[in-house]
C-alpha positions as CSV (number, residue, x, y, z in Angstrom):
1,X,-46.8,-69.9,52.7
2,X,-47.4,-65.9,53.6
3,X,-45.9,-65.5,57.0
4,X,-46.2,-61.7,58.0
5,X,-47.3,-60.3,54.5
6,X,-44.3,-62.2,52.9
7,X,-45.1,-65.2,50.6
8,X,-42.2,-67.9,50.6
9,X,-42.5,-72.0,49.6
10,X,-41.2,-74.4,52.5
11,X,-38.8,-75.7,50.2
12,X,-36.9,-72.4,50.2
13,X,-37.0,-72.8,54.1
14,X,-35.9,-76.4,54.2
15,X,-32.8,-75.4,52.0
16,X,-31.8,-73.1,54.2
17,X,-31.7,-75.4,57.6
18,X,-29.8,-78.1,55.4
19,X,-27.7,-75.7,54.0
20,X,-26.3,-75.5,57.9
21,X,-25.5,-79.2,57.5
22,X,-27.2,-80.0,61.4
23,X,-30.2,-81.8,59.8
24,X,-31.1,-85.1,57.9
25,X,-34.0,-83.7,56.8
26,X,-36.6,-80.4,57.5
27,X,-40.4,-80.3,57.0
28,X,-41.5,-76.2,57.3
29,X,-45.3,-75.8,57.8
30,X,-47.4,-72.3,58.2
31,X,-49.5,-72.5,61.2
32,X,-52.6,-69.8,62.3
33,X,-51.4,-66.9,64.3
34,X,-53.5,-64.2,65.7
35,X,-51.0,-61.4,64.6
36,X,-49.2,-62.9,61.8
37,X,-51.5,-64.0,60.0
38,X,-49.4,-67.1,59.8
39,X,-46.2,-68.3,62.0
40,X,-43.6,-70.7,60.6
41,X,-43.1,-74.1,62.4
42,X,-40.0,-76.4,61.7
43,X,-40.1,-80.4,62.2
44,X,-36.6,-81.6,61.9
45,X,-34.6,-84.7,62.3
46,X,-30.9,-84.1,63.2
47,X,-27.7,-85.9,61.7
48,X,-26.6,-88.9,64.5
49,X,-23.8,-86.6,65.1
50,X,-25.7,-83.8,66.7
51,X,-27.5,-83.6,69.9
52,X,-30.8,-81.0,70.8
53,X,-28.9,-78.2,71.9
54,X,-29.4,-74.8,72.3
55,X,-26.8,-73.9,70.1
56,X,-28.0,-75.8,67.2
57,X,-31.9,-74.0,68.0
58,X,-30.5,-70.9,67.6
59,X,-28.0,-72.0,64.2
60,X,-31.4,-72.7,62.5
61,X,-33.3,-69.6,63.3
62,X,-30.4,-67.8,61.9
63,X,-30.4,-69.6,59.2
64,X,-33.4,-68.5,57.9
65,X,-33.3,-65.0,59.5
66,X,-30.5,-64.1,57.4
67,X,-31.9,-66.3,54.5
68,X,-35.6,-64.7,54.4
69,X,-36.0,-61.7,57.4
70,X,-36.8,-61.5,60.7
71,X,-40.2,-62.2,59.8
72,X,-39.9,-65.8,58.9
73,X,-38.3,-66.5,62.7
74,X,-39.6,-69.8,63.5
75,X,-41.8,-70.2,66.4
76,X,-41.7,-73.4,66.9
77,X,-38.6,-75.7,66.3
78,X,-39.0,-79.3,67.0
79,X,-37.2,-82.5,66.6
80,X,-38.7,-85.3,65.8
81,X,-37.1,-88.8,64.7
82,X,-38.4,-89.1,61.2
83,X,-41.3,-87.1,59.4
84,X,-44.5,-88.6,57.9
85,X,-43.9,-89.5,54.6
86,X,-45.8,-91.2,52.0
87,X,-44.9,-94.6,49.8
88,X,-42.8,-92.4,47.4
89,X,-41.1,-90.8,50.3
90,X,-42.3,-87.2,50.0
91,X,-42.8,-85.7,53.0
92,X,-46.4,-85.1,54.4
93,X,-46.6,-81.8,55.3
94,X,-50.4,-81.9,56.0
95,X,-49.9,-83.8,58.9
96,X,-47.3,-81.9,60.9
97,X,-49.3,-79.1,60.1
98,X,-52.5,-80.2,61.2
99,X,-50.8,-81.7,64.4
100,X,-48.8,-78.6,65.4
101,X,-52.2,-76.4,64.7
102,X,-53.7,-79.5,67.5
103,X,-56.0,-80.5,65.0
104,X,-56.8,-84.0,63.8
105,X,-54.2,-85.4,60.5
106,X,-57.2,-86.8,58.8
107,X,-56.5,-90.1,56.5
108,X,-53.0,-91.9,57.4
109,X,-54.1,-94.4,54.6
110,X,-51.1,-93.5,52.1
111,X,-48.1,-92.7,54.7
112,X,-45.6,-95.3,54.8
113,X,-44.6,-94.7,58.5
114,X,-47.6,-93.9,60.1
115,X,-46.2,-94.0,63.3
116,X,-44.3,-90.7,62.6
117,X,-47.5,-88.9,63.2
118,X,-46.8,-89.8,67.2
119,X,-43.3,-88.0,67.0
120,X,-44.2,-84.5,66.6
121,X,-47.3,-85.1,69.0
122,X,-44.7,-86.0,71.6
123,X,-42.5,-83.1,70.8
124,X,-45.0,-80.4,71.0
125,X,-46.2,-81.5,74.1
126,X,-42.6,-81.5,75.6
């Protein structure tokens, strides 16, 4: 990803956030932005024992603010259930991408829970 000049891999990201120990797991995706170039978007599933606070938002942006730089602030944060994933369980990062950019996910052929895809629709319209 190269967010604001700055290039970074989402796994970097994604160790960050579960480095705060609030998540299950993290998907970080690089969406188009007029004047970024780029802006970082986080789908994450909580632990059971945390709730969609405000307080937890603002743990994981500071997370990766002090991990990476205020240019890798998210600007979008949202929790989803589970994330697509395929057979082998690696996450599908394609598909939250192309639904947080509003676009269409294209072939749902190899994901083993294709009715993740649904989850971060509903988020992002909330």
């Amino acid at each position: 990803m190269k967010i604001a000049g700055k290039r970074t891999g989402p796994a970097e990201i994604e160790a960050l956030l579960l480095a705060t120990g609030l998540l299950a797991e993290a998907a970080a995706v690089a969406v188009p932005d007029p004047v970024k170039g780029a802006a970082l978007v986080i789908a994450c599933v909580l632990k059971p024992s945390q709730d969609r606070s405000p307080a937890v938002h603002e743990r994981l942006e500071d997370a990766i603010v002090q991990g990476l730089g205020a240019p890798f602030r998210p600007s979008r944060i949202v929790f989803v259930p589970d994330v697509p994933r395929t057979r082998n369980m690696k996450i599908v990062r394609r598909v939250i991408r192309a639904v947080c950019a509003g676009e269409e996910p294209g072939d749902l052929g190899a994901l083993a829970n294709p009715d993740a895809v649904d989850d971060p629709r509903a988020a992002i319209r909330n």
